[in-house]
N, C-alpha and C positions, 0 to 999 in steps of 0.2 A: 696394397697401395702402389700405383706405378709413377713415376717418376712426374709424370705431368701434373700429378692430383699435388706430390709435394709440393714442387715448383711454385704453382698456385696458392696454395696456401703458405709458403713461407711468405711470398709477395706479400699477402694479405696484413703479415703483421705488423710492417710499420704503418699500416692503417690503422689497425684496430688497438693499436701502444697508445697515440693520443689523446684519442675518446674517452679510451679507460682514465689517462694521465687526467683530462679535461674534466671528465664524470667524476674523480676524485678529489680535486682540487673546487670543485662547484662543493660538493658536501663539505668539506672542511671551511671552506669562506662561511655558508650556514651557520656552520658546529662556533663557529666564534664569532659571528653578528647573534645568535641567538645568545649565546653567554655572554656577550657582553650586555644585551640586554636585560639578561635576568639579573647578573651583577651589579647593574644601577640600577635595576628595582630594588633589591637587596640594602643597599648601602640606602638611598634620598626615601625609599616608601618607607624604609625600617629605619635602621641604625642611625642613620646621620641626625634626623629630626630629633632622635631622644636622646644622643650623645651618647650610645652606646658604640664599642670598637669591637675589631675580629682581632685576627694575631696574623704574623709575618710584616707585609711591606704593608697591606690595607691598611692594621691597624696601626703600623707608626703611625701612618700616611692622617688617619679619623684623629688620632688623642693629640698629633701635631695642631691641625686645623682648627681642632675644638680648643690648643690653647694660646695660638698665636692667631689665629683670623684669617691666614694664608691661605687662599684656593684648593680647597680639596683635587681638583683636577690636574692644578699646578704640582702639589708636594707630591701625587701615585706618578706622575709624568717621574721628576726628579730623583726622586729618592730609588726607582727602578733604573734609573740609566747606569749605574754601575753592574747590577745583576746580569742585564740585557748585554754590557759588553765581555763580563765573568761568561754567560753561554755562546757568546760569539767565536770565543775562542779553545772552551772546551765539550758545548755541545753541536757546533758545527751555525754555519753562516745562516741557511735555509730556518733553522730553527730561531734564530736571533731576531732575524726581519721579521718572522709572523708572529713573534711576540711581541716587538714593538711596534709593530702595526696593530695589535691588538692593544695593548697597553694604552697608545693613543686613538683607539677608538672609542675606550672606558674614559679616558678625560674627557674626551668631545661630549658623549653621553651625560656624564655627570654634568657637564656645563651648559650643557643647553635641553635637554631632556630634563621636563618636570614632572613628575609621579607626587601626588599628594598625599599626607601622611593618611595609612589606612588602619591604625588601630591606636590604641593609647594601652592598651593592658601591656605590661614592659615583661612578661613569660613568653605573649603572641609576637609582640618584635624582635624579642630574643631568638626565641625558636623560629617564625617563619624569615625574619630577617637572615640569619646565618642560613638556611635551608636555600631561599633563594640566591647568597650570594654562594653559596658552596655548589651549588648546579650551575651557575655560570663558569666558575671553576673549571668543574669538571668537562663541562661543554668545550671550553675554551685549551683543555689538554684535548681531547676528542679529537678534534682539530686541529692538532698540532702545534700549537701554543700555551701560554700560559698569563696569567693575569696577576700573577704575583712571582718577586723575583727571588721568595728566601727559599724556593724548591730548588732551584740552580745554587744558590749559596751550599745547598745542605749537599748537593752530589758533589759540587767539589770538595769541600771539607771532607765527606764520607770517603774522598780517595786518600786523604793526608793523615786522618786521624783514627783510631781505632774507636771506632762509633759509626751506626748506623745512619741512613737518612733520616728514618723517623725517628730515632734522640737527638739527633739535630736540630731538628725542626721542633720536638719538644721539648727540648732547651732554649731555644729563642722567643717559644711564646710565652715560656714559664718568665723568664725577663721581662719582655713585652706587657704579662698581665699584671705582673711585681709592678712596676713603674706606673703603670694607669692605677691599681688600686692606691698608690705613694698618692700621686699627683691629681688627681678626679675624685675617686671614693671607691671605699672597699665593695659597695651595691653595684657601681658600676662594673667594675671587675670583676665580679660575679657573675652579673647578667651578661657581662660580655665573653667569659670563659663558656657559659649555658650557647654564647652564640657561635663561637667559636667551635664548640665540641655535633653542634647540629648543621653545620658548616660544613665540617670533613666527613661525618657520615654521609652526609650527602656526595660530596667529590666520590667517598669509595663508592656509592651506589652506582651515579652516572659512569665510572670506567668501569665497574666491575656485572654491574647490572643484576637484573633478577637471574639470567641463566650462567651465575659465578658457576666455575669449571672446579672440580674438583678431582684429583690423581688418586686412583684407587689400585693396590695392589693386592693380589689376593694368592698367597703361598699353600698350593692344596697339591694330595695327591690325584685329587680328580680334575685336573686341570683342563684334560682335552674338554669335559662339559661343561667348565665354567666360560671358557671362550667360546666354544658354541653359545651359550646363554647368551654373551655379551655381541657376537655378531651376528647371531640368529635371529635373537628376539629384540634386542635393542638398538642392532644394525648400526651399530658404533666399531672404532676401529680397536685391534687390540694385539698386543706386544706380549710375546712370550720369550722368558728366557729362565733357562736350567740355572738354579744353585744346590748348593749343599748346606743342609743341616746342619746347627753349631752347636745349641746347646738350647733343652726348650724344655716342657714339664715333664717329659721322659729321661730326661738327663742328657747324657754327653750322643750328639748324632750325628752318625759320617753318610746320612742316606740321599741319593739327587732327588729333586723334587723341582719342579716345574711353579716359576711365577706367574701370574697374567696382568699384567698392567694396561690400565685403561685411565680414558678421560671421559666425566660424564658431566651434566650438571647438578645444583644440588639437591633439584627435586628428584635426582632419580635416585639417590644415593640409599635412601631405605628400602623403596622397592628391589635393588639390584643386590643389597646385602640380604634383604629379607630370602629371596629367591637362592644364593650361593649358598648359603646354611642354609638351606631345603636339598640341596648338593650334597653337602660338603659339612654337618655343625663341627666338624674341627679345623673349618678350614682357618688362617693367618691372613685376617683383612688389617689394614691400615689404611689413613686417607689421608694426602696431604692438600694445601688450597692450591689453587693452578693461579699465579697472576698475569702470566701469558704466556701465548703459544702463536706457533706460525707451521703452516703446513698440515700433515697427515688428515686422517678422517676423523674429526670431530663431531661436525655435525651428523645426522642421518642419512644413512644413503642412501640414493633414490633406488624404488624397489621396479623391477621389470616384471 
């Protein structure tokens, strides 16, 4: 490459920075008008009509409404302004706005958007109510936002206390559904915990998706062909590094042995074990889940 080809294309990139900035900022606006739509389908076609509630800020926000009269669109506005300004300061400014821009586009929705009720069996409102509001959910982190504010409650807590986010989070809805079954009825609370729990399966579906990533390590002495397998045949990237034996069904081992750590998804993961003990049946496979990743060869590469 001689000097002028560089020249040229470095010019080029504050070009092509925008577009991409512009190209990304279009899909995430998407990623959260589309969840907020599905979101008030969820809440006004399901849950609202039959007085069933979710858990976090939704469900104060539902078992509030249903027992004082006050605007649903009013108490999700309100009761998230303290969360939204908890993430302004410890998950950063950019993050803040496109949740309360999001937030107040769920009120708007809820208040003038009418969806008629679409079923009366209270298992079908349960399950596709939470389903739809949990994919707007998810939609609405996709894009960089969020629709409810006990996710940021639970990261800051999870820096002060020795507890995860998710016993955070599943200590607040265990309250949350204590309280509605106290105050509503113990059917309610149920069918709302059935909504709640098809709710966040959904959220994990929508970030995690059908091709979840899963981290495969595989400890063989035939390593040089297990990574040919993994870059040859399956054209994925893959990481090798030398350890020592410690202690395994031979008893005490001081011998080097070669690891190969990969990332695939989880449809390949039989195939790819099936294949390595075709190699290797003594080989040391483990799998951990991947909840995310940035950079290296993931995907497939393209073949010349």
């Amino acid at each position: 490459m001689d000097a002028n080809t560089f020249t040229t294309r470095a010019d080029s990139l504050p070009q092509v920075l925008p577009l991409r900035w512009l190209r990304q900022g279009v899909v995430h606006s998407l990623l959260l008008l589309i969840g907020v739509f599905s979101a008030a389908l969820g809440l006004k076609g399901f849950l609202l009509p039959n007085g069933f509630i979710d858990g976090g800020v939704t469900g104060i926000a539902l078992m509030a409404s249903r027992l004082t009269g006050v605007s649903l669109s009013l108490l999700i506005l309100v009761i998230n302004v303290p969360f939204i300004v908890l993430g302004y300061y410890h998950l950063g400014r950019k993050f803040a706005i496109k949740t309360l821009l999001t937030i107040l586009a769920l009120a708007g929705a809820l208040l003038v958007v009418s969806f008629p009720p679409l079923t009366q069996d209270k298992l079908l409102i349960a399950v596709f109510g939470g389903f739809f509001l949990g994919a707007g959910v998810g939609l609405a982190m996709r894009g960089g936002g969020v629709l409810d504010g006990t996710e940021i409650l639970a990261v800051y807590l999870s820096r002060r206390l020795p507890a995860s986010i998710g016993d955070i989070v599943l200590i607040i809805n265990i309250v949350i559904f204590g309280v509605a079954a106290w105050l509503l009825s113990i059917e309610t609370a149920l069918y709302s915990i059935l909504a709640y729990l098809s709710a966040a399966k959904t959220v994990d579906f929508i970030i995690v998706g059908i091709e979840e990533y899963t981290g495969l390590t595989v400890i063989s002495f035939h390593s040089t062909e297990i990574r040919q397998l993994i870059t040859d045949k399956l054209h994925r990237g893959a990481t090798v590094y030398e350890c020592t034996q410690g202690y395994g069904s031979h008893g005490h081992q001081h011998l080097k042995v070669e690891a190969v750590f990969t990332i695939i998804t989880r449809l390949e993961v039989v195939n790819l074990t099936d294949e390595i003990h075709k190699i290797d049946p003594q080989a040391f496979v483990f799998m951990q889940s991947i909840s995310d990743m940035k950079g290296g060869l993931v995907k497939k590469r393209a073949l010349h």
